[in-house]
C-alpha positions as CSV (number, residue, x, y, z in Angstrom):
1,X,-18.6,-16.5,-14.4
2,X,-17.7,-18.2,-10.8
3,X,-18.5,-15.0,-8.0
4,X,-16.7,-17.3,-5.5
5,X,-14.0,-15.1,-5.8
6,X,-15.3,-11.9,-5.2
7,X,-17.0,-13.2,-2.2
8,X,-13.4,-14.8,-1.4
9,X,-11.7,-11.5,-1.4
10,X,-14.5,-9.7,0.7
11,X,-14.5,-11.7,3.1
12,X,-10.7,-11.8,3.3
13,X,-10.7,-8.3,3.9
14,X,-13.4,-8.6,6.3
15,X,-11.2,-11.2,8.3
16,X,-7.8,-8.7,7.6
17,X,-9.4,-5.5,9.0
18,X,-7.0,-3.6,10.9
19,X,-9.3,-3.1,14.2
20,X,-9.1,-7.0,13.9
21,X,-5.6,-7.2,13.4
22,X,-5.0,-4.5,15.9
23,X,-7.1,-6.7,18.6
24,X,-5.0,-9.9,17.9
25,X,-2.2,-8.1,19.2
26,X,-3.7,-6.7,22.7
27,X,-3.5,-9.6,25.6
28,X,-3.6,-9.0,29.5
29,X,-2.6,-5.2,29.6
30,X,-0.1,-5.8,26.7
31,X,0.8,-5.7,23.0
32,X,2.3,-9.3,22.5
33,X,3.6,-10.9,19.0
34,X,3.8,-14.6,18.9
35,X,5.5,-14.1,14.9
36,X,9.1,-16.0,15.5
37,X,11.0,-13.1,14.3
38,X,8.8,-10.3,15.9
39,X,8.4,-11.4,19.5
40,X,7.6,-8.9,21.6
41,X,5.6,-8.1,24.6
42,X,5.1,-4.5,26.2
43,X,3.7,-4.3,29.1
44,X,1.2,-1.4,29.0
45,X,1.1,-0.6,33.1
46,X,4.9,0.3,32.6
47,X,3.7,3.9,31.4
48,X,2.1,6.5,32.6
49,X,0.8,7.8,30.0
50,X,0.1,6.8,25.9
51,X,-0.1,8.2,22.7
52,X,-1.4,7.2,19.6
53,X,-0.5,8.6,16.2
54,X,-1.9,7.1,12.9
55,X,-1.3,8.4,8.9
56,X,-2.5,6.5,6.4
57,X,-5.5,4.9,4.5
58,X,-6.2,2.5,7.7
59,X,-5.2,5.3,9.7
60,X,-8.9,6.2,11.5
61,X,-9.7,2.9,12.2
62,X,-6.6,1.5,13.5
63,X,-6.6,4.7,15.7
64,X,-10.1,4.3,17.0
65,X,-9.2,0.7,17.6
66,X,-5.9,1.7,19.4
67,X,-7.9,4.1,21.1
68,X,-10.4,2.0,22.4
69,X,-8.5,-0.9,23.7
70,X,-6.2,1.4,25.4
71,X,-9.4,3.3,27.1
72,X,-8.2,5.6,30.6
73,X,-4.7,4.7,29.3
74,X,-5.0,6.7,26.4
75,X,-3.7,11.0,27.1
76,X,-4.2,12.2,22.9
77,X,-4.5,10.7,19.5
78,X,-4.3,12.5,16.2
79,X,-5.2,10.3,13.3
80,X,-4.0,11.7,9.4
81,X,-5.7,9.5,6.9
82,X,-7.9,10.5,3.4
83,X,-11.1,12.3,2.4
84,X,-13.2,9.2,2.1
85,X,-12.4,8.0,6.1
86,X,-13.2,9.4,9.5
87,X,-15.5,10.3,11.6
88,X,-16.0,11.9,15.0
89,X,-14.1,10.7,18.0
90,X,-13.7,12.3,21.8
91,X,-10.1,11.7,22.1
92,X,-9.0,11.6,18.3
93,X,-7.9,14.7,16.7
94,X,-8.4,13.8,13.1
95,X,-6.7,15.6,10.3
96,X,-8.0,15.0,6.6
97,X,-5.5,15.3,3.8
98,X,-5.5,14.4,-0.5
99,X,-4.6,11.2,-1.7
100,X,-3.2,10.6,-4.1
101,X,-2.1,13.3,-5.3
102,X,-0.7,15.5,-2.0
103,X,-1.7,19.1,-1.7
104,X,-1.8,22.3,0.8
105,X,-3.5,19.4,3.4
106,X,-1.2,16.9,2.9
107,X,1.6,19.6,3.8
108,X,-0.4,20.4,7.0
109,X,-0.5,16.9,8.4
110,X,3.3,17.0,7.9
111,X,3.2,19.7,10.2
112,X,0.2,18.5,12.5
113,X,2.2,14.7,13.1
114,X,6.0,16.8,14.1
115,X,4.0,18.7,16.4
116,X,1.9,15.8,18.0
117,X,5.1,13.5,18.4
118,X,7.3,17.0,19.3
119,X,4.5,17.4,22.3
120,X,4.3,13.9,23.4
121,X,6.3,13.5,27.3
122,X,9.5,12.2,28.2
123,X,9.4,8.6,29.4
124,X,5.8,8.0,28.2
125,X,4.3,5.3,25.4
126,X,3.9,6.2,21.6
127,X,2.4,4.0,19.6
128,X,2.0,5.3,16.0
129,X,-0.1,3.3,13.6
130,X,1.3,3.5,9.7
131,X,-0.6,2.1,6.7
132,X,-0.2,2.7,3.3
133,X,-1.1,6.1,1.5
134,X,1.2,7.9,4.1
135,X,3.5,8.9,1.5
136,X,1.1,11.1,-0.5
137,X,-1.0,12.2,2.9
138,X,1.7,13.2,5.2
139,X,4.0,15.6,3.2
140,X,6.8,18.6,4.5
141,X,8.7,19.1,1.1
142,X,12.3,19.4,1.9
143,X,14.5,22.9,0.5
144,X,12.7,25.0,-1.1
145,X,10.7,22.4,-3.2
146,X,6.7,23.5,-3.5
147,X,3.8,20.9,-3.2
148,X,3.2,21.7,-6.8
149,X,6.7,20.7,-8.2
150,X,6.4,17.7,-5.4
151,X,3.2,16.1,-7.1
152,X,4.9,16.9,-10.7
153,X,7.9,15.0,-9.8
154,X,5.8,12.5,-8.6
155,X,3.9,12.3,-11.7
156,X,6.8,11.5,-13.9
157,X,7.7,8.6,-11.3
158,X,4.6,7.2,-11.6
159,X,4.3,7.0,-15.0
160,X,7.5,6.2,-15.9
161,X,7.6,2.2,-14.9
162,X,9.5,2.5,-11.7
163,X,8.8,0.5,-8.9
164,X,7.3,1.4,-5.5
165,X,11.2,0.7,-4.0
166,X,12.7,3.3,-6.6
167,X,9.7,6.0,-6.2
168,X,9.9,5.9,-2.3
169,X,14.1,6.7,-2.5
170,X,12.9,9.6,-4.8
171,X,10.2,10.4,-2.2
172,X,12.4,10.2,1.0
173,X,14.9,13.0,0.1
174,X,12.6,14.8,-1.3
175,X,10.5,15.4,2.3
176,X,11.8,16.3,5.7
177,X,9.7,13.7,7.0
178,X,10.2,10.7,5.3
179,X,13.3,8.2,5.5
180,X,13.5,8.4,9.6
181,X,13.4,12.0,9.7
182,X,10.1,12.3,11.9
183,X,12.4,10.3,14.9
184,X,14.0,13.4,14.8
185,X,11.1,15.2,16.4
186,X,10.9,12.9,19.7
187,X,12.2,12.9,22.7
188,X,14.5,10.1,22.7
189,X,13.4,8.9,25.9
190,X,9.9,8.2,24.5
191,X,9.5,4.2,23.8
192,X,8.1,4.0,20.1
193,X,6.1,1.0,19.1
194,X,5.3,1.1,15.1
195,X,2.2,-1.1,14.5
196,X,2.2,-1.4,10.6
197,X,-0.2,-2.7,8.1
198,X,2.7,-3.8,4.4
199,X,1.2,-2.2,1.3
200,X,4.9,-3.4,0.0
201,X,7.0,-6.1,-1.6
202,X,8.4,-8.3,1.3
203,X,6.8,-6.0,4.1
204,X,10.1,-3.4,4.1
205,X,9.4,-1.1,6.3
206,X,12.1,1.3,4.7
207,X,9.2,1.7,2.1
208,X,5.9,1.2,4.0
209,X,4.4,4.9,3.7
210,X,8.5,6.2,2.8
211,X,8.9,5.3,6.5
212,X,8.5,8.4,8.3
213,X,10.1,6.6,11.4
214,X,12.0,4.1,9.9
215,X,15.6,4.7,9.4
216,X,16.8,4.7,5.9
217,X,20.0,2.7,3.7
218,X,19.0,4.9,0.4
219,X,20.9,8.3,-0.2
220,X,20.7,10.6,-2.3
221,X,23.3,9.0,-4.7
222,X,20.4,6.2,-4.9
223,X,17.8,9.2,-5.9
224,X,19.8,10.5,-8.5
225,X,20.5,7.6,-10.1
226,X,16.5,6.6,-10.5
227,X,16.1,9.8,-11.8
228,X,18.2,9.1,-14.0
229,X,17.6,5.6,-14.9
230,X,14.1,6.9,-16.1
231,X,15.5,9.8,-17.5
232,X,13.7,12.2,-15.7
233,X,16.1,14.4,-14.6
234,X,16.0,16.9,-17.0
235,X,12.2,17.2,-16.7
236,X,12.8,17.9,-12.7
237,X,11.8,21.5,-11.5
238,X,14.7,23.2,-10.6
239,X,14.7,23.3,-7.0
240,X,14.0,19.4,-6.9
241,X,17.0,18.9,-8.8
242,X,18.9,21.4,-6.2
243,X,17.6,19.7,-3.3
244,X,19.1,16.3,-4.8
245,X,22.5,17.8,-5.6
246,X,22.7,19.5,-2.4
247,X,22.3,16.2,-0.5
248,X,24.9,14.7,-2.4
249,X,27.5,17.5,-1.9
250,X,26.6,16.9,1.9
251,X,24.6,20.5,1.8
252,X,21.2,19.0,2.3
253,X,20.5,16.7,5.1
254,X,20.2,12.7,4.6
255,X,17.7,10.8,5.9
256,X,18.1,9.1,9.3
257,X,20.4,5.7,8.7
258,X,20.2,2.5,10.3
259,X,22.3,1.8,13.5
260,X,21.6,6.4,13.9
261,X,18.3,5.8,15.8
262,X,17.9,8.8,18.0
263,X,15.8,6.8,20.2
264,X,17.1,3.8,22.5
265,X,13.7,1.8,22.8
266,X,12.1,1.6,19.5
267,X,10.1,-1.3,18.1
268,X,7.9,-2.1,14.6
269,X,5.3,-4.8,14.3
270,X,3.9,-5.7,11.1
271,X,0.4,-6.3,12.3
272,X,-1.3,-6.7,8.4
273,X,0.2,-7.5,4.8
274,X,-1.0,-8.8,1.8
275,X,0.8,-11.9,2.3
276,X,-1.4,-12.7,5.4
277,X,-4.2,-12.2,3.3
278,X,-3.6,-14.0,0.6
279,X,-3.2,-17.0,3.3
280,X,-6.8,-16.1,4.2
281,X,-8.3,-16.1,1.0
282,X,-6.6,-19.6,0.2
283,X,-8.2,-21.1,3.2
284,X,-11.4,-19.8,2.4
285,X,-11.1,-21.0,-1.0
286,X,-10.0,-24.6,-0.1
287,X,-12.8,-25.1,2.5
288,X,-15.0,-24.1,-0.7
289,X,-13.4,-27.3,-1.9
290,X,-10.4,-25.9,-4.4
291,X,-6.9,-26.9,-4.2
292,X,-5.2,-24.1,-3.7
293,X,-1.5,-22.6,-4.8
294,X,-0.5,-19.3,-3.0
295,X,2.7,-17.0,-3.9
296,X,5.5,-17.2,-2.0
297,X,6.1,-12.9,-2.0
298,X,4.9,-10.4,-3.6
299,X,5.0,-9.3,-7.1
300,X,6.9,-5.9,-8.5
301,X,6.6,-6.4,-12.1
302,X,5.6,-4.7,-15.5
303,X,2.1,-5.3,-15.6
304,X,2.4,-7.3,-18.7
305,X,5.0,-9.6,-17.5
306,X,2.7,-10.1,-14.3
307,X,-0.5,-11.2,-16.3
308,X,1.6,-13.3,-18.6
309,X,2.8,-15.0,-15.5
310,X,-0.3,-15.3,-13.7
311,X,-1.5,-17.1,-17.1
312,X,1.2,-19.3,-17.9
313,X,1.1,-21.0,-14.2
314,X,-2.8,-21.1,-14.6
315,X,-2.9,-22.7,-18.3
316,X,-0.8,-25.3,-17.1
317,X,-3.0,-26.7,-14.7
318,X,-6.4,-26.4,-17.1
319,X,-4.3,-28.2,-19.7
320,X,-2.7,-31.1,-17.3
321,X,0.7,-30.2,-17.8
322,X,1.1,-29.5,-13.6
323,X,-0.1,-32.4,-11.2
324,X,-2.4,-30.0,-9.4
325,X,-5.9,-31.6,-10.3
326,X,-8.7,-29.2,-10.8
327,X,-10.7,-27.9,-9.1
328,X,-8.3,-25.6,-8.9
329,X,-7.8,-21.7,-7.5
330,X,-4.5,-19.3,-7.7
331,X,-4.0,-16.6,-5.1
332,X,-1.0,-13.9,-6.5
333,X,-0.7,-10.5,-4.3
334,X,1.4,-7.6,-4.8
335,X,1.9,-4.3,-7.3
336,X,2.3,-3.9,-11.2
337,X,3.6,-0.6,-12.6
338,X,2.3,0.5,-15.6
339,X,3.9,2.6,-18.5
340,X,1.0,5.0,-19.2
341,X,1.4,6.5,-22.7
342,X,-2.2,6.6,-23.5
343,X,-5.2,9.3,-22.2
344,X,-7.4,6.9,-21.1
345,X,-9.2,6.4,-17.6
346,X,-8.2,3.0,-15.3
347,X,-5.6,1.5,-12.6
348,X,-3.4,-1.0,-12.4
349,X,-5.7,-3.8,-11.3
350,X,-8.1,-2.9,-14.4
351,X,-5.6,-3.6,-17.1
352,X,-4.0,-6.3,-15.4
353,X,-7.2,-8.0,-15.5
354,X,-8.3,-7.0,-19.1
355,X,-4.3,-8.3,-20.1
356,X,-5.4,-11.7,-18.2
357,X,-8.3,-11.9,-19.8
358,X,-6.8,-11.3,-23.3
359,X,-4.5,-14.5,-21.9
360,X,-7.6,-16.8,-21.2
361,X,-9.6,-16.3,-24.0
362,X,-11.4,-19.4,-24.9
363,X,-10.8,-21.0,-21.6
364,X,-14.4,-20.7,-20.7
365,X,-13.8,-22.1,-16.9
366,X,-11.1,-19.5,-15.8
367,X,-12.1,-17.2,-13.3
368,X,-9.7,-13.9,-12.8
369,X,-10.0,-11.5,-10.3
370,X,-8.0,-8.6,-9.8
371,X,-8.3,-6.0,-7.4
372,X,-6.4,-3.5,-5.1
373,X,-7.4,-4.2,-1.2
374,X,-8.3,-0.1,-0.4
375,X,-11.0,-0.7,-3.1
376,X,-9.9,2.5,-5.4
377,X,-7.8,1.4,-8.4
378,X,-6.3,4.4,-9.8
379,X,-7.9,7.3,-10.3
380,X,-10.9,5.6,-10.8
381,X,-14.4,4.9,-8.3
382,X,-13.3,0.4,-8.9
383,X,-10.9,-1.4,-6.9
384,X,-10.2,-3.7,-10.0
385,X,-12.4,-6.0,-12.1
386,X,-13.6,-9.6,-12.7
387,X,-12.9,-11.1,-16.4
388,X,-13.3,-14.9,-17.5
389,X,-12.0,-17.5,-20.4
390,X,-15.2,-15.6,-22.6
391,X,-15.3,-12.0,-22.0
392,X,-12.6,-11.5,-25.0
393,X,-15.2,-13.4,-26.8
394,X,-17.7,-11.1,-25.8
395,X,-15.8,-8.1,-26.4
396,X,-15.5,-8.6,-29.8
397,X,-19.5,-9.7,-30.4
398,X,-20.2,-6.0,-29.0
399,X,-17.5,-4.9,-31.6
400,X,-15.3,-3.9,-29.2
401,X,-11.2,-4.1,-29.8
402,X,-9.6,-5.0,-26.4
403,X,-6.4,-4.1,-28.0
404,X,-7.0,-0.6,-28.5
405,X,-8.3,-0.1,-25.0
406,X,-5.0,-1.3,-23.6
407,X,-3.2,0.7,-25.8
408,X,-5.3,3.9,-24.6
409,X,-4.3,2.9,-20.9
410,X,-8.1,3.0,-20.9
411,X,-8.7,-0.3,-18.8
412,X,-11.8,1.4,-17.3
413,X,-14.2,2.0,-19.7
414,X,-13.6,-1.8,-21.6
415,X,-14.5,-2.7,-17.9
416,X,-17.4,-0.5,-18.0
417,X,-18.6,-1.1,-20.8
418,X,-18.4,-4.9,-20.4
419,X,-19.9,-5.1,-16.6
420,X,-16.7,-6.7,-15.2
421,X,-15.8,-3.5,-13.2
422,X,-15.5,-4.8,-9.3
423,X,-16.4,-1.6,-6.9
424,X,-16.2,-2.6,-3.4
425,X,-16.3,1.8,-2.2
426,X,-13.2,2.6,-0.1
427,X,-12.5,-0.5,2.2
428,X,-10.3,1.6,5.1
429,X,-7.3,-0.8,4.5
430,X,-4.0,-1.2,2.1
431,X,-2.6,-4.5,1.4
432,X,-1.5,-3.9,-1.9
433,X,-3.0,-5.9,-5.0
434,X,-5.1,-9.5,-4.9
435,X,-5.7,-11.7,-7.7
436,X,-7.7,-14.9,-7.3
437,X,-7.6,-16.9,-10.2
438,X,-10.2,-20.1,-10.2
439,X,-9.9,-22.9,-12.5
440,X,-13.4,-25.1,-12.6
């Protein structure tokens, strides 16, 4: 099996880290954006005084990072990320909360952020630092709903096959934090500067983390319909399901809309996205001496109809039917959603791969790599796995039926068991899901 592209996608992330990112965008006492349809430049020495906020997966190091280029500058921080990041800091208040699955911690970082940003001066800098994994770690539960019938509304959602788009209109009016809500809490004479790394399709910052202070064009009409779509709703806890028809009869309140910005100098940077790092990787790959094909945007798609895709494009090439000569490499990024009906252990990235490799069998010179950028997959200690044109082959010599695995949802232990796992530990970053497909 090629390991090009597992060295290809660490050192892409090494290249994407946000303190790296973050440093790109800090030149001569300002934060400048050269992107055409981002230009910006704030001139730091215009304030007295800044503030960092940060909530999310990336959230310690892009605070840190924030925090250090910013040195005297810099009058409080309070970073919110996971269990697995952080560390000690002199001017960082850090606040460690569950992900994924939100709980009495998660609920307190709600709190902590409203009154950090609630505390922050009149007429001074905030610059607040979102990545994904905000939605789970930064919760206030609007009504009356608990965290417990928050994570088990969530946990329909998530196993239902909706998308990140449908689950985050859910999530939004469901909190009273998400959807804009935290803009609330300012002072609207505060200038905001959001500095974002995209865990999303087409780097909406509506979605990015729910968008705590991102106005929002969903309403609770839009909620109630998902729920329905999936048919959830009569699975909903009670005061979930009051909470959504309360917003609709106007009772509840909707989440901040666009054009209602309570602040009158408010900017968002996307300073990471998968899209930039797929770019990456594609350069790295063709100075290894591969033509290279990258996606134009992200993927939100069953996770069969995504490895069926991935396949079809790359069988194409092997067998001469596209004009791209080999050698040949194929970078796709984005997120599948999985319809989980069985009890077994894996993520995403894990059956995507074991579904690409069932598509590759006997194409013993395909390479597929498949991976999720904050190195946990699931519920699981992998960010993804590596499979080739043999390991179906393989499989089936150990007496192993890669059939059955998939239809356990059990993508985990066929990876296990076949030593195709990929475990990279917790990488501190979020740029959704990688695959790096490589055609000798």
């Amino acid at each position: 099996m090629n390991t090009l592209a597992q060295e290809v996608f660490e050192q892409a992330l090494e290249t994407n880290r946000p303190e790296n990112v973050l440093r790109n965008a800090f030149q001569d006492n300002a934060i400048v954006t050269g992107e055409p349809d981002q230009a910006l430049r704030l001139e730091l020495d215009r304030y007295p005084d800044i503030y960092v906020a940060g909530s999310g997966k990336a959230a310690w190091e892009m605070v840190t990072t924030l925090s250090d280029l910013l040195g005297e500058r810099l009058s409080g921080a309070l970073a919110i990320s996971s269990y697995e990041t952080g560390g000690d800091h002199p001017k960082i208040a850090f606040h460690r909360a569950a992900h994924p699955v939100p709980d009495a911690t998660s609920r307190q970082a709600g709190e902590k952020l409203i009154r950090f940003v609630r505390d922050v001066p009149a007429g001074t800098l905030l610059l607040y630092a979102i990545s994904g994994g905000t939605s789970s770690l930064v919760c206030k539960p609007a009504g009356e709903i608990t965290i417990e019938e928050l994570n088990h509304t969530f946990e329909l959602l998530n196993t239902s096959g909706a998308n990140i788009r449908e689950i985050n209109t859910v999530r939004k009016h469901l909190s009273a934090i998400k959807g804009g809500q935290l803009l609330r809490h300012i002072d609207p004479s505060v200038t905001l500067l959001d500095l974002v790394i995209s865990d999303v399709p087409d780097d909406d910052m509506q979605i990015i983390g729910s968008g705590p202070s991102t106005p929002d064009s969903s309403t609770f009409q839009d909620a109630y319909h998902v729920l329905l779509e999936y048919q959830l709703w009569e699975k909903l806890p009670a005061s979930v399901k009051k909470q959504v028809e309360e917003g609709i009869d106007g009772i509840a309140p909707e989440t901040v809309k666009p054009g209602n910005d309570p602040l009158a100098d408010h900017h968002s940077l996307i300073v990471g996205s998968a899209k930039k790092l797929a770019e990456t990787a594609a350069e790295l790959l063709e100075e290894a001496g591969y033509n290279c094909w990258v996606a134009d945007r992200a993927y939100n798609r069953d996770v069969g109809e995504v490895a069926r895709t991935i396949a079809d494009k790359v069988i194409a090439v092997d067998e001469k039917q596209s004009p791209v000569p080999l050698p040949v490499a194929f970078v796709f990024f984005g997120e599948s959603t999985v319809d989980v009906r069985g009890s077994g252990k894996g993520g995403r990235n894990q059956e995507l791969a074991l579904r690409g490799a069932l598509e590759i069998q006997g194409y013993d010179n395909i390479t597929w790599l498949s991976a999720g950028t904050d190195g946990i997959d699931g519920p699981t200690d992998a960010a993804g796995a590596i499979v080739s044109g043999k390991t179906i082959a393989e499989a089936h010599d150990r007496g192993m039926d890669p059939g059955e695995y998939l239809r356990n949802n059990d993508s985990y232990h066929f990876h296990e068991r076949m030593g195709t796992l990929l475990k990279t530990g917790p990488t501190g970053n979020n740029l959704m899901d990688l695959q790096i497909v490589i055609v000798d």
